[in-house]
C-alpha positions as CSV (number, residue, x, y, z in Angstrom):
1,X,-6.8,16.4,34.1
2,X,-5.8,19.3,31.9
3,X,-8.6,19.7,28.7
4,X,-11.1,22.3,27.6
5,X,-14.3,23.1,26.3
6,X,-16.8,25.4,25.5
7,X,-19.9,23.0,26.0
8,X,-22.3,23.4,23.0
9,X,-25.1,21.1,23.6
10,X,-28.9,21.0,23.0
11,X,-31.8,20.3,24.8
12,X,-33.2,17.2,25.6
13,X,-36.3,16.8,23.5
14,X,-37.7,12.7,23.2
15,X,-39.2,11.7,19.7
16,X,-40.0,8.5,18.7
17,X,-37.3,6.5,16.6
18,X,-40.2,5.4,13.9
19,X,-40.7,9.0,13.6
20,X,-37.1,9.3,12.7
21,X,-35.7,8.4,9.1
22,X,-32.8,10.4,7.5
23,X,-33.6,13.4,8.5
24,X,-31.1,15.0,10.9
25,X,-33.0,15.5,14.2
26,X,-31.3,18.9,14.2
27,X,-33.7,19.4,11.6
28,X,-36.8,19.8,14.1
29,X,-34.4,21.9,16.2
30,X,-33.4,24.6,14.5
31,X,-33.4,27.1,17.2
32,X,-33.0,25.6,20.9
33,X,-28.8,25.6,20.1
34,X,-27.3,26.8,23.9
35,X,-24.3,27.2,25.4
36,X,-24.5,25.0,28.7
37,X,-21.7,24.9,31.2
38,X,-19.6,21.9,30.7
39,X,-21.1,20.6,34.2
40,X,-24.3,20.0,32.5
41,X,-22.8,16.8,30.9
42,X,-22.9,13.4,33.1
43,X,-22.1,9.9,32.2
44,X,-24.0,7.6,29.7
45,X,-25.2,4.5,30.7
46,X,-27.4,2.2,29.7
47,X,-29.4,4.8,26.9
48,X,-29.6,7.3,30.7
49,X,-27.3,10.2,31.6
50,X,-26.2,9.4,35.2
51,X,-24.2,11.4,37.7
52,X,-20.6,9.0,38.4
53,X,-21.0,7.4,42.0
54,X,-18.5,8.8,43.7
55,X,-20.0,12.4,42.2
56,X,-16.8,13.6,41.5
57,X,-15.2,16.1,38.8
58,X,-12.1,17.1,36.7
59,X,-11.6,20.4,35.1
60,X,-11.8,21.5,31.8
61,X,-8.8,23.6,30.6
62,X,-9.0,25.5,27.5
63,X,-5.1,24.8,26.0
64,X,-5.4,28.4,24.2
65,X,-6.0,30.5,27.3
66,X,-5.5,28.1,30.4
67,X,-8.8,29.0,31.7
68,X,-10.7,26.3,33.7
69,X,-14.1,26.8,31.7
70,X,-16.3,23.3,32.7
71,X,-15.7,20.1,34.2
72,X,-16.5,16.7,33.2
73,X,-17.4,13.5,35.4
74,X,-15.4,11.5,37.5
75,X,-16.3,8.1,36.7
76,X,-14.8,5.6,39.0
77,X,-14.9,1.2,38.7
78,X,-18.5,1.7,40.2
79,X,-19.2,3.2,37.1
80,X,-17.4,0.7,34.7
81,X,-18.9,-1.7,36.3
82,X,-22.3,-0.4,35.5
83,X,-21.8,0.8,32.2
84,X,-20.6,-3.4,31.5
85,X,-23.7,-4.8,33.5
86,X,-25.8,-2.6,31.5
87,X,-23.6,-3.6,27.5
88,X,-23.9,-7.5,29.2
89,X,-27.6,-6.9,29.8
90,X,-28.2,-5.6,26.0
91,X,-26.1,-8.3,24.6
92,X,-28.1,-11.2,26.0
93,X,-31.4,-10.4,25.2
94,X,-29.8,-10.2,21.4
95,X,-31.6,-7.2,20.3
96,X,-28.4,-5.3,18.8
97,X,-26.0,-8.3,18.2
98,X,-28.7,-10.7,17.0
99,X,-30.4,-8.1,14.8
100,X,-29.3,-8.0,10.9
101,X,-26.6,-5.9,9.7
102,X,-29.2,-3.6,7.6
103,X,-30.9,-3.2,10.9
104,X,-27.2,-1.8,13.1
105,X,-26.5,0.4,9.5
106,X,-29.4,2.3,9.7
107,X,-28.6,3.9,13.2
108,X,-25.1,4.0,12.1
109,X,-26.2,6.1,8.9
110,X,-28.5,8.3,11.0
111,X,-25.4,8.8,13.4
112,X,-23.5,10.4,10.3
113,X,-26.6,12.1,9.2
114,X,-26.3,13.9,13.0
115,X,-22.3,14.5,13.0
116,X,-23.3,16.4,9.8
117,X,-25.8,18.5,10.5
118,X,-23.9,19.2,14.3
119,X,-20.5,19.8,12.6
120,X,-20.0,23.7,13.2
121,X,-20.7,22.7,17.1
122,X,-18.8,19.7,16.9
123,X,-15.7,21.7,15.4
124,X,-15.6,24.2,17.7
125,X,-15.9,22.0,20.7
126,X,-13.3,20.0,19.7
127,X,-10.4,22.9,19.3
128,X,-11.9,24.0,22.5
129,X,-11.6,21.0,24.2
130,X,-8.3,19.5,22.9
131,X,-6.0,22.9,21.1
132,X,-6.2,21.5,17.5
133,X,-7.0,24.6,14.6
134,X,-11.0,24.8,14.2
135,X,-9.6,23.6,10.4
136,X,-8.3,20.8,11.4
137,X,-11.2,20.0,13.9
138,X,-13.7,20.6,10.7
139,X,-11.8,18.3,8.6
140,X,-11.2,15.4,11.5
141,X,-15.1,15.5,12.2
142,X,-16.5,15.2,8.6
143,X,-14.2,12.2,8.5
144,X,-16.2,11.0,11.9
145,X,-19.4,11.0,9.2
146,X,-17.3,9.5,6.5
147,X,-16.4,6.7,8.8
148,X,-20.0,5.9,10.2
149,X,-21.2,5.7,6.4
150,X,-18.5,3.6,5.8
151,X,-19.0,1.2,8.1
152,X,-22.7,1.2,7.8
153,X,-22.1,0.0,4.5
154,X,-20.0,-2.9,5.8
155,X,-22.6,-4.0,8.0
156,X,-25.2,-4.1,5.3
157,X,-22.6,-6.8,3.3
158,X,-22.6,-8.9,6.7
159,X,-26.0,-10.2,5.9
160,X,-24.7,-11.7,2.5
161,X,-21.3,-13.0,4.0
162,X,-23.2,-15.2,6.8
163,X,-23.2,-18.9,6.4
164,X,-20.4,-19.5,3.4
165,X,-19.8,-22.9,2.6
166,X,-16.2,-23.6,2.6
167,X,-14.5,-26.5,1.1
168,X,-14.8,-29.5,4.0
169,X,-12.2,-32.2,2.1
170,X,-15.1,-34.8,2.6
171,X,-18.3,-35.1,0.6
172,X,-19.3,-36.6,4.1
173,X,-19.0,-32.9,5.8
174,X,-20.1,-29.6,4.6
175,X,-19.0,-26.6,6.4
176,X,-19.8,-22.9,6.5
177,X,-18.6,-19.6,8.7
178,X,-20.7,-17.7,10.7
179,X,-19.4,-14.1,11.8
180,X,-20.5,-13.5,15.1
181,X,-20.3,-10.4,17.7
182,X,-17.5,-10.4,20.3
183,X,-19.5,-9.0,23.2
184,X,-19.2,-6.4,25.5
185,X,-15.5,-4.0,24.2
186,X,-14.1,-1.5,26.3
187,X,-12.7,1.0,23.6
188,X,-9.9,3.3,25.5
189,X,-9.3,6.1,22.9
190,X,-6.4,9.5,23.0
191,X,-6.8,13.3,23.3
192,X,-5.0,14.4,20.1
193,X,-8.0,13.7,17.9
194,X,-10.9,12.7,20.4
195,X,-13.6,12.3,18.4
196,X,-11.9,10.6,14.9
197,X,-10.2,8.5,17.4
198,X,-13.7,7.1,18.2
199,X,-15.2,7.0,14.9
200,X,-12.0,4.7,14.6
201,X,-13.1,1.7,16.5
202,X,-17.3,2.8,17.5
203,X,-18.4,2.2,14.3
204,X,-16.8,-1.0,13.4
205,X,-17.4,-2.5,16.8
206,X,-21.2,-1.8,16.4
207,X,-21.7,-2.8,12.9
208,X,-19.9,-6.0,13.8
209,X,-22.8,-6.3,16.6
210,X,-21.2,-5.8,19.7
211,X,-21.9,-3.3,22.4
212,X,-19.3,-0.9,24.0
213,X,-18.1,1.2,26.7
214,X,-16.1,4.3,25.6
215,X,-13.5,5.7,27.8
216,X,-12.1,8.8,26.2
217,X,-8.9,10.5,27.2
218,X,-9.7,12.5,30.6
219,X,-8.1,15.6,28.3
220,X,-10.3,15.6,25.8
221,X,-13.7,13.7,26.6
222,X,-16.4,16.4,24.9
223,X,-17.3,15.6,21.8
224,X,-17.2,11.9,22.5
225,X,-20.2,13.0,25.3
226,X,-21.7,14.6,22.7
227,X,-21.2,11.6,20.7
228,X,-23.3,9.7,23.0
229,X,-26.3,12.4,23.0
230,X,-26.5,11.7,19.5
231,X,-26.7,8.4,19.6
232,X,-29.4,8.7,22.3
233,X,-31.5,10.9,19.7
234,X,-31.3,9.1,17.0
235,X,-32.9,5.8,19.4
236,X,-30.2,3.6,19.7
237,X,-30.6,0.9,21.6
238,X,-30.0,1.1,25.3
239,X,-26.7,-0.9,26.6
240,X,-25.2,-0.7,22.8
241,X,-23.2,2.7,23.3
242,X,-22.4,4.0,26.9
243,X,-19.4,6.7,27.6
244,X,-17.6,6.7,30.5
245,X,-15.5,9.8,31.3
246,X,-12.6,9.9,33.8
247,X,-8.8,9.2,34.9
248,X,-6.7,6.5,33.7
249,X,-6.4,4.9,36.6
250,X,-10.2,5.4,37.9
251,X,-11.9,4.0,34.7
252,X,-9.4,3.1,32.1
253,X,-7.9,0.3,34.4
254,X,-10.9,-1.3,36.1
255,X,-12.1,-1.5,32.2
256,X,-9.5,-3.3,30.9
257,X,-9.6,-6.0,33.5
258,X,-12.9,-6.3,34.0
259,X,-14.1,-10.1,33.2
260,X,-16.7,-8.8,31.8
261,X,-15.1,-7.4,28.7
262,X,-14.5,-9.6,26.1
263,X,-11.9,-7.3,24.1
264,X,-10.1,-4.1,24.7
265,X,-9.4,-2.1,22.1
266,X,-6.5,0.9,22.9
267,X,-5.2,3.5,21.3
268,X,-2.7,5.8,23.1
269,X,0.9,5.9,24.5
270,X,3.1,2.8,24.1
271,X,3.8,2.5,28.4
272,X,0.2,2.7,28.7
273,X,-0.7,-0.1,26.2
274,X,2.0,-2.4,27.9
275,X,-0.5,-1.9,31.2
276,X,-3.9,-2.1,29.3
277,X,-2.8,-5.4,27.7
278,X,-1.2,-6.7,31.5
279,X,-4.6,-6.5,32.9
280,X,-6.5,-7.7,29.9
281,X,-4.9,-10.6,29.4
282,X,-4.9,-12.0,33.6
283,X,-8.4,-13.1,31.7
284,X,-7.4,-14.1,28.3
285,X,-8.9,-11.5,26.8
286,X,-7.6,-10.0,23.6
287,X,-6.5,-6.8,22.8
288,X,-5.7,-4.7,19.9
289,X,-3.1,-2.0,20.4
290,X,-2.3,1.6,18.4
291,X,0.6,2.7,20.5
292,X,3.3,5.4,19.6
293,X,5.4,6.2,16.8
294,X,9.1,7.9,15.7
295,X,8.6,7.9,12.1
296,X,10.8,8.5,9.4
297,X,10.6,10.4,5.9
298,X,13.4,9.4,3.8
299,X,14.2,12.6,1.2
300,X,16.1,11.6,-1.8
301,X,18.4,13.4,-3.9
302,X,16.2,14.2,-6.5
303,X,13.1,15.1,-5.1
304,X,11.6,18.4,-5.2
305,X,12.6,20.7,-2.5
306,X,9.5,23.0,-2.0
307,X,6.9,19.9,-2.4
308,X,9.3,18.2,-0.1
309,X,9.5,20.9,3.0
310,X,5.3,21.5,2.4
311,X,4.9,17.5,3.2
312,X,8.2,17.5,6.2
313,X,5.9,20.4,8.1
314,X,2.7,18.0,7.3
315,X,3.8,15.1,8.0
316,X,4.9,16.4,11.9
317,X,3.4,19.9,12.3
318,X,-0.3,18.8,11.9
319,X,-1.9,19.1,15.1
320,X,0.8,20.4,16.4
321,X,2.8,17.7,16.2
322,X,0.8,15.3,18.7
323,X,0.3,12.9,15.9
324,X,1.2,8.9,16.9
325,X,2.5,8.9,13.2
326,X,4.3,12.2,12.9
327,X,7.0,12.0,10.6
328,X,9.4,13.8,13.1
329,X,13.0,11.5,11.8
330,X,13.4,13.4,8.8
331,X,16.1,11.6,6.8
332,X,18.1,14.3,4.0
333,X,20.1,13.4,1.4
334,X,23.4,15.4,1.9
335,X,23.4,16.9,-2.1
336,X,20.1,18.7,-1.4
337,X,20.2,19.2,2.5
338,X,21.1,22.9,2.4
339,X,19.0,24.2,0.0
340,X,16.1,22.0,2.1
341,X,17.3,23.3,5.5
342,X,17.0,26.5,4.1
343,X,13.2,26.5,2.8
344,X,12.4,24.6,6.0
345,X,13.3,27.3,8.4
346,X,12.0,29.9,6.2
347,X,8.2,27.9,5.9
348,X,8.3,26.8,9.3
349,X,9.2,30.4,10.7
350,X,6.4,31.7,7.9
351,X,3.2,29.3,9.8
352,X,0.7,31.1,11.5
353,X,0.4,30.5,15.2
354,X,-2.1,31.8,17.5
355,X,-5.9,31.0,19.0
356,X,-6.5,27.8,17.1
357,X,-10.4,28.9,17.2
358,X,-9.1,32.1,14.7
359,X,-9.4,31.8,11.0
360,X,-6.2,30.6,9.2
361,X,-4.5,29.5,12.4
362,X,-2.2,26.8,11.4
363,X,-0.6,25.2,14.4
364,X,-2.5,25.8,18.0
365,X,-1.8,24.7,21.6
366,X,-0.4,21.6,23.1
367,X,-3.0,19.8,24.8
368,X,-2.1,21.0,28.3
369,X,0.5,22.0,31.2
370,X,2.0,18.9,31.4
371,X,2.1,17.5,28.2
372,X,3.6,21.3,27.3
373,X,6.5,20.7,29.8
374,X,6.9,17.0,28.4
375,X,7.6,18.7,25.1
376,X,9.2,21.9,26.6
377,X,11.8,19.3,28.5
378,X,12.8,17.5,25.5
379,X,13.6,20.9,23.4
380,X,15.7,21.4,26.3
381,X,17.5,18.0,25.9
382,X,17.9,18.2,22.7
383,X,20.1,21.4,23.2
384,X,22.1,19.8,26.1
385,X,23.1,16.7,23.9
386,X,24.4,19.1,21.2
387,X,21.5,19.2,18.6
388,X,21.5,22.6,16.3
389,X,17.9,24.8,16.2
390,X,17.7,25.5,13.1
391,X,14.5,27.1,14.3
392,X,11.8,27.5,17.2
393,X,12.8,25.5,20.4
394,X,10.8,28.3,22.5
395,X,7.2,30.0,22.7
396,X,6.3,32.2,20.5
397,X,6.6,36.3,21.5
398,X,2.9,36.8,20.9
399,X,1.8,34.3,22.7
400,X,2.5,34.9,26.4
401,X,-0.3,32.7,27.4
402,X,-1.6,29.3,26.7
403,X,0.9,25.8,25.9
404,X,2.0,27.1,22.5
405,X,5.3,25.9,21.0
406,X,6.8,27.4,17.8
407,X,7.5,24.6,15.2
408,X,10.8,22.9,16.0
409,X,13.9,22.0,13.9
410,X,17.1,19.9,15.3
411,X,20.2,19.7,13.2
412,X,23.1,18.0,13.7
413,X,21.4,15.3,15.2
414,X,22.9,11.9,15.7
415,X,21.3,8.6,16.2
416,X,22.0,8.1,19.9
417,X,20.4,11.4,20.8
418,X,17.1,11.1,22.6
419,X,15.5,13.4,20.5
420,X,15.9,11.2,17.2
421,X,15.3,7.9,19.3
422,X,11.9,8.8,21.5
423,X,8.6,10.1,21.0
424,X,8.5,13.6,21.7
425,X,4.7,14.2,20.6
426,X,4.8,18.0,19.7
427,X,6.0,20.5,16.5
428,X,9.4,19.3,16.6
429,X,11.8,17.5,13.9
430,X,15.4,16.0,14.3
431,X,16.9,16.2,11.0
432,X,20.2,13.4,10.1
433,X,21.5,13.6,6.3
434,X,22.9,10.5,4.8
435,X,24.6,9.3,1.5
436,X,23.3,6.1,0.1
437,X,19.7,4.6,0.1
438,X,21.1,1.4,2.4
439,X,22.4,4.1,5.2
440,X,18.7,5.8,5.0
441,X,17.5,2.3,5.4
442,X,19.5,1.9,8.4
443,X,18.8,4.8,9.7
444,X,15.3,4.7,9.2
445,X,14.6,0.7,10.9
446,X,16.8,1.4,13.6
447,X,14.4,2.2,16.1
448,X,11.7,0.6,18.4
449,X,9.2,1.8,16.7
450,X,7.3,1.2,13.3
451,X,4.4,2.8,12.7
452,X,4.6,4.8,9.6
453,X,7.3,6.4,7.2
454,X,7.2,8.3,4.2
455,X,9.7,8.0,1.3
456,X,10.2,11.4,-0.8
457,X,11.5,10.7,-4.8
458,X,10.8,11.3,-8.3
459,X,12.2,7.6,-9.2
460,X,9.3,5.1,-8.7
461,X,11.5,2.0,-8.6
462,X,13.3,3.3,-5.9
463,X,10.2,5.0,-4.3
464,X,8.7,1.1,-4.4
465,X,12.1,-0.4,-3.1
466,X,12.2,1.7,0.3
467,X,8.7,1.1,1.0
468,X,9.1,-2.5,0.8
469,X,12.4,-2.0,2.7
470,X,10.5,0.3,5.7
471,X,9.7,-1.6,9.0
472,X,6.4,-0.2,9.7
473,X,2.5,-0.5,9.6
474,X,1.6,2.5,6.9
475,X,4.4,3.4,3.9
476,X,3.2,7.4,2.3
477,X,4.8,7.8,-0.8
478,X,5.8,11.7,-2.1
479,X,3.6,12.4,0.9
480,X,2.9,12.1,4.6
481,X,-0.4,11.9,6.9
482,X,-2.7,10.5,4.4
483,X,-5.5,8.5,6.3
484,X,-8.0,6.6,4.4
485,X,-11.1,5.1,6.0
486,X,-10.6,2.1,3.4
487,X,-7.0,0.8,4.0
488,X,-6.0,-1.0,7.5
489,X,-4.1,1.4,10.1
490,X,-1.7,0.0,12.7
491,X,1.9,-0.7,13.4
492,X,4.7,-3.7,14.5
493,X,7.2,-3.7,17.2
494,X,6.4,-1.0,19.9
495,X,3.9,0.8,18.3
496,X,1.2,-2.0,18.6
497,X,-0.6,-4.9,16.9
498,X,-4.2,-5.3,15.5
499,X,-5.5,-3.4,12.7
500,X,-8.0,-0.4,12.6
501,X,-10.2,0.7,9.8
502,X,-11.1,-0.7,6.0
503,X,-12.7,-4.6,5.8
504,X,-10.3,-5.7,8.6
505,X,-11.1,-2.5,11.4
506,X,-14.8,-4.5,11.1
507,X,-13.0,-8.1,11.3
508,X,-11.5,-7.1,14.3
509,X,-14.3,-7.1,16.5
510,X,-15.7,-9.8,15.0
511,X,-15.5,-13.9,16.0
512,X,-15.3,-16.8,13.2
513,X,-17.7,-20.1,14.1
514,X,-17.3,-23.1,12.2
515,X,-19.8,-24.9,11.4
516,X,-19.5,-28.5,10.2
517,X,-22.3,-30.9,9.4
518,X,-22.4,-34.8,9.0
519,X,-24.8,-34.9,5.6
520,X,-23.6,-38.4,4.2
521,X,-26.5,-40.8,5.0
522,X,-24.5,-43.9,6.4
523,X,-23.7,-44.7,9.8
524,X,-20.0,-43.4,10.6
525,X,-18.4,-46.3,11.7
526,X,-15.7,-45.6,13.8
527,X,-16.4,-48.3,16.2
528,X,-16.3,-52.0,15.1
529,X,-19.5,-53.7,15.8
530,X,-21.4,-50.2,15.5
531,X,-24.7,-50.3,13.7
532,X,-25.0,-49.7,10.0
């Protein structure tokens, strides 16, 4: 289990909620910040930090230097199947899914209110922990805060949406919808933005009124423990958020087929999924799947080169590249291909590389050893099948140590090479040219995948032809790796079903109830002879 961390916490301190209103609690703590050993952290279960039963450990890795720094717990199905008794427990006696939606928004608001004020820690623990730049960590956890208030607001408007009357087709019937809480959800969440990834599906799932059991990737599991301390100093409820840390196998399995679960929400690598959804469904459960991705950007003839190349190194060099949506198929039309091949080498060879913790770092280390191979392997492949490096394809000079890759580009790729067809999940783009917008097209669908693509232009029409025309779940237009906390996020064929975020993130989680009443004063009748 190859993550990292330099374990920011703070002490425990107990205050009571009614003492609490908008204030961040860090507000009464402005001095007791300390740097714990990553040991320090245990599992959380039912509202108590618990040691996992079989009291065992995985290391924490820091990506950047390759120094085990911490450890995290070992949770096991003894654990999962605590963490569900304790969610099952919370949801019968009603007190979080039976409460009003005003009532679950104010501890989501005070959740944001903490991410806030905890931010700098947050940030810093989370390029620790998982490689990404401490810019990019800052910018993915105010978006955690964004989401919370987003969603708090959601769960305000579920107390005027309850009870609709819908039109029954009978004066004799009258019938409304009640939106009701699912349960107990296992949410099973990635390493390449471990906290965001959470603030994806947490939020939602607890404004819709259910209670969860977090299993974050064994890579990256800190600041989704830290998560859970803030939830448990804010007050919220026992049983409504618990965090169970640990190995796919060990935790992530026993979750998703545990019959206690009524849904299982995933996020993560396409083979995975396919298991998660095999054991959720031997109990009929449903599941909502974010999988992997090969996406395209489609560069026209007459778009502009330099805004083109800065939105090509976006769109697949963020986070190094270990982005589900990265556009890494990048599509050139043959009139402007040398002048963008050109400015592409020249930008990518221009990014700063280094310590993502340093100021101004722009790309940082892979998440670990084996992911770094994984990556490593395919830079290899794509040599062997004949595929040009236009630049990188090795680590950097001044980087001896750490899983650092310098950003990729393939030419003279071709559409059967592994490189253009699977998901490689690092700083690394295959580059085809084409000739006519119906060979991009082609291009662009033919793959197993459709989770995002991008279409670069300066001609609208065409710009809203190819996004119509794209087979995936998210369409950027002129540019790439835009996510907004508004919009549904998700993708068809192999990279998943379901939506995450916006109005239907909070449906997701959520049941529909009919109910239809007999309000015409006669007898029914059915049955001759019957009574009138």
């Amino acid at each position: 289990a190859d993550s990292s961390v330099k374990a920011h916490t703070r002490r425990h301190i107990t205050i009571k909620t009614g003492l609490y209103t908008h204030t961040p609690f860090s507000h009464y703590l402005p001095n007791i910040m300390v740097e714990l050993s990553a040991k320090d952290y245990k599992l959380y279960i039912g509202g108590k930090w618990l040691d996992p039963a079989l009291a065992g450990k995985l290391d924490v890795i820091n990506p950047a230097t390759e120094e085990v720094i911490g450890h995290i717990p070992a949770g096991s199905e003894a654990d999962v199947n605590l963490a569900v008794e304790a969610a099952r427990a919370t949801i019968k006696s009603g007190e979080w899914s039976k409460a009003t939606g005003a009532y679950r928004a104010g501890f989501l608001r005070k959740i944001a209110a903490e991410v806030r004020a905890r931010q700098t820690m947050l940030a810093e623990l989370e390029t620790k922990d998982s490689g990404k730049t401490l810019d990019e960590s800052n910018a993915n956890i105010a978006e955690v805060a964004v989401t919370f208030d987003f969603y708090a607001g959601l769960a305000e408007k579920l107390d005027t949406m309850q009870d609709l009357p819908i039109p029954s087709g009978s004066d004799d019937f009258s019938v409304t919808v009640r939106r009701e809480a699912l349960g107990v959800v296992g949410l099973i969440t990635p390493w390449n933005f471990p906290l965001l990834m959470a603030a994806w599906k947490v939020p939602a799932c607890l404004a819709a009124g259910n209670c969860c059991i977090l299993k974050p990737s064994e890579l990256a599991s800190m600041t989704c423990l830290e998560l859970a301390r803030i939830c448990h100093d804010v007050g919220l409820p026992a049983g409504v958020f618990n965090v169970v840390t640990g190995l796919g196998m060990d935790v992530g399995a026993p979750l998703s087929a545990h019959v206690g679960v009524d849904k299982i929400s995933f996020t993560g690598s396409t083979a995975t999924g396919r298991k998660v959804a095999t054991e959720a469904s031997a109990n009929l459960r449903p599941v909502a799947m974010e999988l992997g991705g090969k996406s395209p950007m489609l560069v026209f003839e007459d778009a502009d080169v330099s805004k083109t190349v800065e939105w090509a190194m976006f769109g697949c060099f963020l986070n190094t590249g270990q982005i589900c949506s990265a556009t890494s198929r990048l599509l050139v039309h043959k009139k402007i291909a040398p002048a963008l091949m050109a400015q592409l080498k020249l930008r990518a060879e221009s990014i700063k590389m280094g310590d993502p913790i340093e100021s101004g770092v722009r790309i940082g280390a892979i998440v670990c050893k084996s992911q770094y191979e994984k990556v490593m392997g395919y830079v290899q492949v794509g040599k062997d099948e004949g595929a040009k490096v236009l630049t990188g394809g090795a680590r950097p000079a001044h980087l001896p140590t750490g899983y650092f890759l310098a950003p990729t580009v393939f030419t003279g790729v071709t559409p059967e090479m592994r490189v253009w067809k699977e998901e490689i999940f690092g700083p690394v783009i295959s580059v085809m040219e084409f000739e006519t917008e119906e060979e991009a097209l082609r291009l662009a669908n033919d793959s197993e995948y459709g989770l995002a693509g991008s279409v670069i232009s300066s001609d609208p029409t065409r710009c809203e032809r190819v996004a119509k025309a794209l087979e995936c779940g998210v369409v950027w237009v002129n540019c790439a790796q835009r996510f907004n906390v508004q919009a549904p996020w998700g993708g068809i064929k192999n990279s998943g079903f379901g939506r995450e975020l916006g109005q239907w993130g909070l449906e997701s989680f959520m049941t529909m109830k009919q109910v239809t009443s007999y309000v015409s004063p006669n007898t029914w009748g059915w049955y001759p002879g019957a009574s009138q």
